[in-house]
N, C-alpha and C positions, 0 to 999 in steps of 0.2 A: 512806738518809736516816733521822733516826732518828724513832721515832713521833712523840714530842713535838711536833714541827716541824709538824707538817700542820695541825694548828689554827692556829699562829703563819701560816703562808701564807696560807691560806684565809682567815682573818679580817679581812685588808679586802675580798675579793671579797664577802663577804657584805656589808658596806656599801654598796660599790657597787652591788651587785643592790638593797638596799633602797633607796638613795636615789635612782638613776633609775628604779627604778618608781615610785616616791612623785611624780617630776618630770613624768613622763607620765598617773601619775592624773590630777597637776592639770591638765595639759594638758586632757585630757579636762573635768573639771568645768568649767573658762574658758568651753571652747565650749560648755556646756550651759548656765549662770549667762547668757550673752550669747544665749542663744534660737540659736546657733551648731549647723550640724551640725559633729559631730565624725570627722574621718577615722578615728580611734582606737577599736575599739569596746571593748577588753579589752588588760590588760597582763601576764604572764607574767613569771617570773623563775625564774632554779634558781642555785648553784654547783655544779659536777661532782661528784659523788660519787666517794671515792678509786678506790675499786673500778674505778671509769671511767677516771681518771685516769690508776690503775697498765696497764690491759686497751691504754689507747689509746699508752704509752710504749712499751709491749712491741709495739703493733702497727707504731708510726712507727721502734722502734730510739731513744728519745728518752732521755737520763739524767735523772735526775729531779734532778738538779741543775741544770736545764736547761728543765724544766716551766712557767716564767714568761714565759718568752723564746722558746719554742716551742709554747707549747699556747696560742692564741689565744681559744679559749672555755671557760675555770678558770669566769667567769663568763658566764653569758648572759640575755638580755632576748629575748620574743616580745611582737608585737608585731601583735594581728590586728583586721582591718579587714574592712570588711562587703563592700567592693569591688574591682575591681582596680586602677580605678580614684585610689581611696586610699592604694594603697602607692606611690605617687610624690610625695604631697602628702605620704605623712610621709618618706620618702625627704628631701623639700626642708624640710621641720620642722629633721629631724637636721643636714645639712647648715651649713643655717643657723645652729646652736647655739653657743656660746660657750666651754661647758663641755664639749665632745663634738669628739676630733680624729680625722676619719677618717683609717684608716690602706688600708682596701682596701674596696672591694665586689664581688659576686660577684651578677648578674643571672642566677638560675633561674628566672624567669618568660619571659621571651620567649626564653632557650633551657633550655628544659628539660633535666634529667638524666633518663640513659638509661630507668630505674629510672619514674620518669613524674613526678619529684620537682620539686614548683617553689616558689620562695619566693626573698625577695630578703631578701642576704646582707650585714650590714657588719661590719666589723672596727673597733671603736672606740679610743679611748684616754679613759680617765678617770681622771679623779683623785680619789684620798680622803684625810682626811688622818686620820694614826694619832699613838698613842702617840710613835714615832719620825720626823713629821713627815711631810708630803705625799709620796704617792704613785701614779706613775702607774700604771696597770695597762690591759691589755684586757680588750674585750668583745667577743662577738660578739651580734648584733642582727638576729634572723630579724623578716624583713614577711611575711606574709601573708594571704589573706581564711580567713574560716571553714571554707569548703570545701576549700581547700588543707591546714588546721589537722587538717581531722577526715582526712585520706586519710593523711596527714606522721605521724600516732598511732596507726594503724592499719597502717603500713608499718615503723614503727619496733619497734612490739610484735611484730612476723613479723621481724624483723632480729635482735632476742634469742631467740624463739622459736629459731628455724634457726641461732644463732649464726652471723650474715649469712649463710648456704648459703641461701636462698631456694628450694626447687622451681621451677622451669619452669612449670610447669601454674600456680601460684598468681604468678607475676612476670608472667604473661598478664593475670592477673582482675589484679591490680593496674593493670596499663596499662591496660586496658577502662577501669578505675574512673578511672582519671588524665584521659581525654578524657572521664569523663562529668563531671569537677568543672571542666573546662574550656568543657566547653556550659552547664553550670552557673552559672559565673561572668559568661557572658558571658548569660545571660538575664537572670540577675540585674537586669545594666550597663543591660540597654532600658528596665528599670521605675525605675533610679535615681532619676532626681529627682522620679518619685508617692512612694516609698518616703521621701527624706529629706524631702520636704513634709510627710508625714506623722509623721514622728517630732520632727521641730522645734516640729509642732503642739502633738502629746500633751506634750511635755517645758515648750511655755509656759501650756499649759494646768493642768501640776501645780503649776509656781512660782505662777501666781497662785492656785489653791487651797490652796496651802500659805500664801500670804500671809494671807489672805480666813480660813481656822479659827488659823492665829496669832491676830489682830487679836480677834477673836470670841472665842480663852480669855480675850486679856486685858482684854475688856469684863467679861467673867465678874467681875473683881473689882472691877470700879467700877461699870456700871449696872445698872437696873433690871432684874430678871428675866424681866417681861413683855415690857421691851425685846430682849430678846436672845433669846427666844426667836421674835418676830417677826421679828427677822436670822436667825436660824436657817433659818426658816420660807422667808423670801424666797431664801435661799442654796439652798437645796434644789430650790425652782421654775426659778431661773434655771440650775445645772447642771443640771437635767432638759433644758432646750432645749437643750443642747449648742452653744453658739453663747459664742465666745471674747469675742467683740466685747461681747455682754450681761456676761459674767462679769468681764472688765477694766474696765464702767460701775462694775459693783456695788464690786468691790474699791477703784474711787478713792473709791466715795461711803464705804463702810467706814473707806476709810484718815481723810476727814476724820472723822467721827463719832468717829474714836479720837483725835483731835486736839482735836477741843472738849475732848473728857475731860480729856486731859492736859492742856491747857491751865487747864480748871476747877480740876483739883488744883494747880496750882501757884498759881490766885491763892487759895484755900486756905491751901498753905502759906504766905505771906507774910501774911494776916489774922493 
């Protein structure tokens, strides 16, 4: 293949990596904007690096004439979640998706690989459309939680290290470590819903503080100084009690107080 070629290939994977992570960002934001938890905690992307490309044709016997139709992850998405929980709800996310055709999935969580490897596998189909008109390509689309993520990065950097030759003696401490992210995950799962109670809190507790000093800069340019800093004053006491329920009163009484204003200037501009 001649050099030139590899960017003309590559260059809708790299679309694609951008625009379904961009699709799962928002994913993410929906549920947080909606006081939602979100399955989703972090979104990953790569295209393969040649060097990869060429190392895994030579390993499969593949012609690189042939790299599109037989290399299933040219692009990839990760996709990690806080629980184990959650790699079934985004499992049924993808699923569901309109723009997203599965083509296979490969369940390494409830049977793991030998290696102590686990994480759930899809083989996607998406489409992007280029200079010469839409096209489909694959994906491949790793789930899994945090602790699966850090073991999976640390196993991967000792797979180049050793150029895959792993020692013995270190494929042991790997396995150790593999059932220790499995008690891991699953202690996790007992605290689950104190832990997502707790983060749906903090997250509607920012949005209405982020409403409540919005509202407040832009009193800054219409009323009294004395007055605002008296809202200042009061905003301050009331997040010191910590208590959501005081800070969602104070934000509606803000939201009207910003409402007379605007409403003053506008019988203003008609005078």
């Amino acid at each position: 293949m001649e050099i030139q070629l590899w960017r003309e290939i590559l260059n809708p994977y790299e679309l694609a990596v951008k625009e379904v992570m961009t699709k799962f960002n928002h994913l993410i934001k929906e549920h947080r904007d909606r006081g939602l938890y979100s399955p989703i905690e972090q979104v990953e992307g790569r295209v393969k690096s040649i060097s990869s490309i060429l190392d895994k044709c030579q390993k499969k016997k593949i012609d690189l004439e042939d790299i599109e139709d037989k290399i299933s992850d040219l692009a990839g998405i990760r996709i990690i979640c806080q629980f184990v929980e959650d790699i079934d709800k985004v499992v049924e996310i993808i699923r569901a998706r309109k723009d997203m055709e599965i083509k296979q999935e490969r369940d390494y969580i409830r049977e793991m690989k030998s290696s102590g490897y686990r994480s759930y596998h899809m083989i996607i189909y998406y489409t992007v459309d280029t200079l010469d008109g839409p096209k489909k390509l694959q994906m491949e689309v790793q789930i899994r939680t945090m602790a699966m993520n850090f073991w999976a990065t640390v196993e991967h950097s000792l797979q180049y290290k050793y150029k895959r030759e792993i020692p013995d003696h270190i494929k042991e401490r790997l396995l150790n470590a593999a059932d220790a992210i499995i008690v891991l995950d699953n202690e996790m799962s007992t605290v689950r819903s104190e832990i997502m109670d707790a983060q749906i809190s903090f997250r509607i507790q920012a949005n209405i503080v982020a409403d409540i000093l919005n509202n407040i800069q832009n009193l800054y340019k219409v009323a009294n100084k004395r007055e605002i800093l008296k809202i200042q004053d009061e905003f301050y006491r009331i997040y010191a009690m910590n208590d959501i329920d005081q800070l969602e009163r104070f934000d509606r009484q803000l939201d009207l107080i910003a409402e007379g204003y605007r409403a003053q200037a506008l019988i203003l501009e008609d005078e």
